[in-house]
C-alpha positions, 0 to 999 in steps of 0.5 A: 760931241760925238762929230768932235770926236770923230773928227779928231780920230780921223786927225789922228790916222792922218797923223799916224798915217804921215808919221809911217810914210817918215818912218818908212822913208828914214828906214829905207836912208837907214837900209841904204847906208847899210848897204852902201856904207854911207857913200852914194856911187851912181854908176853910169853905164858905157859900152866901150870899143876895144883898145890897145893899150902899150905899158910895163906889166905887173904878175902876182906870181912872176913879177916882184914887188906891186902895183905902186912900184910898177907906176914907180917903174913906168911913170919915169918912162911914159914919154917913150910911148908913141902915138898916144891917142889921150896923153892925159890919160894912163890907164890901169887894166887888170887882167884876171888869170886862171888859179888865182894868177892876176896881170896888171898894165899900166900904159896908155892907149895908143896905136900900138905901132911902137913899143919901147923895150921893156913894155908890151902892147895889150888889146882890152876887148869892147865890153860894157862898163859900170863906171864908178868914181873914186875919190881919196887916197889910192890905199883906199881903192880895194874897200871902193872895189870891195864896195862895187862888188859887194854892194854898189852893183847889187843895188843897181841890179848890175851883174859883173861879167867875165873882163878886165877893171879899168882904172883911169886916171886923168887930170883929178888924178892928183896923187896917190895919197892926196885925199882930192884925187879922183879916178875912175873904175869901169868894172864889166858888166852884163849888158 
């Protein structure tokens, strides 16, 4: 009897053993959504060369309105840029200031040759980006950047550097509210 019931105590710890191995697993998906909201972003790493970027700027304290009613402004207006280098590609560079000032371009990069009354030319200087990939209506873009920052990047043991966001928008850009919209984020980070 004894043999039984030694083998059924070591069936038991197997048991036990297996059921603690799930049990870690499912709090680790339980601490994962917790830390992400349930949203898996995997982001990939670009080092990305400097570029010129012509467009309409926007200021926090100069400028009126906001960024959607810069786009309003600009979008009638892109065919005047030239020498556009990826004309399926607009781009969105914000562009922190000191005491809480905060510029944002909507442009295109180009050769930067010429330049339309109105717009202005900007260099981004190279950095290292973390990409991330937005997906739904734009009036949801700041809780995907507050994710980034807040969760995303720590999770991936990625340290945001001194730059400026990128937003790019290319052919899944299908509209600001249009829930299959997608673009991508490039937000600077230590290398």
């Amino acid at each position: 009897m004894k043999p039984i019931l030694l083998e059924h105590a070591d069936s038991i710890r197997d048991e036990i053993e297996r059921q603690q191995k799930l049990l870690a697993a499912v709090q680790r998906m339980v601490d994962y959504i917790s830390i992400t909201g349930g949203t898996n972003m995997e982001p990939k790493l670009v080092k990305k060369a400097a570029f010129t970027v012509v467009g309409m700027e926007w200021n926090n304290k100069s400028s009126e309105g906001g960024i959607p009613q810069l786009w309003d402004r600009f979008v009638p207006r892109e065919d005047e840029i030239q020498g556009k280098l990826q004309p399926d590609v607009s781009y969105g560079v914000c562009i922190p200031g000191s005491n809480g000032d905060f510029s944002y371009i909507a442009g295109y990069e180009t050769t930067g040759e010429h330049m339309p009354n109105g717009m202005m030319n900007f260099t981004v200087p190279e950095q290292t980006y973390a990409v991330f990939t937005h997906t739904g209506s734009l009036s949801r873009l700041g809780e995907t950047m507050e994710l980034i920052y807040s969760k995303w990047l720590p999770l991936h043991s990625l340290e945001p550097s001194q730059g400026m966001d990128l937003e790019v928008y290319d052919e899944r850009f299908a509209g600001p509210e249009d829930e299959q919209t997608q673009i991508d984020l490039y937000i600077p980070v230590k290398p």
